[in-house]
N, C-alpha and C positions, 0 to 999 in steps of 0.2 A: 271406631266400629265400622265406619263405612270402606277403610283399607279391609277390614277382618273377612268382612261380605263378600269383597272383588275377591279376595285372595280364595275363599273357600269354592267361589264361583270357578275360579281358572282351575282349582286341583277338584272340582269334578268335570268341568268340560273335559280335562283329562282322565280321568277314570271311566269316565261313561261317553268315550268319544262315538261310539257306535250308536247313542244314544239318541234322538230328537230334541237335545238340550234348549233350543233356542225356540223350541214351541210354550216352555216353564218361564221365562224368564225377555227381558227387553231389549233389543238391539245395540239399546244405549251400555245395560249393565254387561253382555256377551261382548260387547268390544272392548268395556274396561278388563275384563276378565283376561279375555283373548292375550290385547297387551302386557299384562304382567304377566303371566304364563313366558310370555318369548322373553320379557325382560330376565325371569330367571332361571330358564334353561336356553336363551342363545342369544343374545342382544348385551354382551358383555366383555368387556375388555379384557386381555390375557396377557402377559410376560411370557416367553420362551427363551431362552440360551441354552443352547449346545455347541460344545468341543466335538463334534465327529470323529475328529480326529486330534492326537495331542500325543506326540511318538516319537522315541530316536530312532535315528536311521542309519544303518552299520555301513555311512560313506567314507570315503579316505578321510580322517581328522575328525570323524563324525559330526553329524547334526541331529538339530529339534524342528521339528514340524507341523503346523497346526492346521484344518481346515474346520474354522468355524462358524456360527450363525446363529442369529435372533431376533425376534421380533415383539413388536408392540402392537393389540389389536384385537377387533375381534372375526367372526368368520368374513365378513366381506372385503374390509380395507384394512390394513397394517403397514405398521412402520418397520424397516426390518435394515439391519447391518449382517453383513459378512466377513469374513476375512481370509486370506489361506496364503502360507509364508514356508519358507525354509529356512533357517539359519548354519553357518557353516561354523563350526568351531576353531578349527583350523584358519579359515582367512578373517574369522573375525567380524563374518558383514552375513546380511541378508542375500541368499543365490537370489531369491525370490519373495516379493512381498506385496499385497494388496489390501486395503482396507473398500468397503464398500458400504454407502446410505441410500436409503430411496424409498419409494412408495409403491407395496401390493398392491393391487386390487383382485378377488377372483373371477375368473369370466367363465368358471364353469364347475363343478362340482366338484372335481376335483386338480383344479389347473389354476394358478395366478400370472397375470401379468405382473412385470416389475419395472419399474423404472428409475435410476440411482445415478450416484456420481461413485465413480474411484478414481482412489489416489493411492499409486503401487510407490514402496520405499525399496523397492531392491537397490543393487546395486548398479551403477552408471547412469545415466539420462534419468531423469522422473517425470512420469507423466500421468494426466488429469483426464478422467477416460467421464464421457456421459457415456450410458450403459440403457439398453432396453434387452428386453425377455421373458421366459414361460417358467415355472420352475414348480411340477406335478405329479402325480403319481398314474404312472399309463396302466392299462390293460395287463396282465396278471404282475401285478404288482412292481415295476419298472419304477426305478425311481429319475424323473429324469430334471437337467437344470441347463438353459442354451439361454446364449448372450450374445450380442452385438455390441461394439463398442466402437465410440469414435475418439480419440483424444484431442488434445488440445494443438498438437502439430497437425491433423489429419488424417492420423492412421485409424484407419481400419481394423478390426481384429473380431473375429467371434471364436465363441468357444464351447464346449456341447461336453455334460458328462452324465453318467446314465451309471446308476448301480442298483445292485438288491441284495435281499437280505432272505438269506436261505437256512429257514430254522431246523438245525440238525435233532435238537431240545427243546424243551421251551426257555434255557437259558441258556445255551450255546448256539449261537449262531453267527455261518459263514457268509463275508460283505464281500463278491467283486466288485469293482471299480474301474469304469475305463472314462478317460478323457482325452478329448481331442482339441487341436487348438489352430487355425487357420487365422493367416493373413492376407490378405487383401494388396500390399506391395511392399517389395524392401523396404526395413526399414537398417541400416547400415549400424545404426551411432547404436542400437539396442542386440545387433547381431540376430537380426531376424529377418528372415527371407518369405517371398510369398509363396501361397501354398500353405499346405499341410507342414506347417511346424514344428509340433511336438507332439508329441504321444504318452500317457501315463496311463499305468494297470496298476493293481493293485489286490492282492487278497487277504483277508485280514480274518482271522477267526478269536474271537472275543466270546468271554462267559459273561453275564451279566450277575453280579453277586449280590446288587439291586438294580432297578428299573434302569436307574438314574447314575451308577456307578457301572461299568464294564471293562475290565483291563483285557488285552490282547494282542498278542504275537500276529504277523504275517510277513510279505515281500513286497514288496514297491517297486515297478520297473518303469524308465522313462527313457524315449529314447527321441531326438532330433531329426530332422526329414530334409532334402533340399537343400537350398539356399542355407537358412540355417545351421545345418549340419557343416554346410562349408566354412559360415563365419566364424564358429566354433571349433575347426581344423585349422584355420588360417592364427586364429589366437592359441593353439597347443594346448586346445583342450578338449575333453571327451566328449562323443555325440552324445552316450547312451552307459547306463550303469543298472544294478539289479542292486538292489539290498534288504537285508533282513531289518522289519522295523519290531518294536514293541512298545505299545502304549496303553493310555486308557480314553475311552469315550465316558463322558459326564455331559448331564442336563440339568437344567433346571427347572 
């Protein structure tokens, strides 16, 4: 009976929030009320996963590509993984691959601090990155996500990617995507030179046939900078390529 009481107390402190509630009733029973009220609309733990991205990419031999993410938590602190990889069909191996763990916190309404470890499986050297960063939603709707990273030899590396989503429909909607990737000094044995390293765009236009299902065509362009660009001519291989991708985005 005495849950029934709190309960009916918090669902009219909310209906009558304009009201002088707390002149009817005792500090003690307004603060049990208060408390469950947050406990069951915001004091509560959540599951998220999302594939963003999950697509082939019309490269020489072609590949599959995924840029994903999730978390565990509620609005303040969460647990969250990432990942984002390339695979080549043709050689057989990952171009590119990183998995990512660590700890949200928000430090603003709509902005989290992150702090994690990754461990990239591409191909040649592997390396154990600790990772700090923001990953938010800016001012008319920017979606943005920058990392620092140091790994376990010393390198240096951050990376900065900012996209939005421009609704043509209410279920069609067009995703740019740019990301940029700087490092901090050659690193030789990975083919990566300091500076502005690499570059990737992207546009992607997707129906969403539910929330939570969306398949979609677009083009992918990535192109090498500097240093980099040279390590990747000196081994007979390309800076920069453009390709037709199509996949699907799903969440859960």
């Amino acid at each position: 009976m005495k849950k029934l009481i709190t309960l009916f107390l918090a669902l009219t402190t909310f209906a009558h929030a304009q009201e002088p509630i707390d002149e009817y009733y005792t500090p003690e029973e307004m603060a049990a009320s208060r408390m469950m009220l947050i406990k069951m609309h915001g004091a509560t733990n959540h599951l998220f996963l999302m594939a963003d991205k999950f697509e082939y990419r019309d490269v020489p031999g072609g590949a599959l590509a995924w840029e994903a993410k999730g978390w565990y938590g509620g609005d303040h602190e969460k647990l969250y993984i990432k990942s984002e990889a390339e695979f080549g069909f043709a050689e057989d191996e990952f171009h590119e691959g990183d998995f990512e763990a660590g700890y949200s916190r928000a430090i603003s309404p709509f902005f989290d601090f992150q702090a994690g470890i990754k461990q990239d499986f591409s191909e040649g050297p592997k390396r154990t990155y600790g990772t700090i960063g923001v990953m938010g939603l800016a001012p008319y709707w920017f979606e943005i996500d920058g990392n620092l990273e140091v790994s376990n030899k010393g390198d240096i590396a951050a990376n900065f990617e900012v996209e939005y989503e421009l609704l043509l429909t209410q279920r069609m909607i067009l995703q740019p995507i740019v990301e940029l990737n700087f490092q901090f000094q050659d690193v030789p044995e990975l083919e990566l030179g300091s500076g502005l390293s690499k570059l990737e765009a992207g546009l992607r236009l997707r129906y969403e046939i539910e929330r939570e299902f969306a398949p979609y065509i677009g083009v992918h362009w990535h192109q090498s900078f500097g240093r980099t660009a040279d390590y990747h001519r000196a081994e007979g291989e390309g800076t920069g390529d453009v390709s037709v991708v199509a996949g699907v985005r799903l969440w859960y």
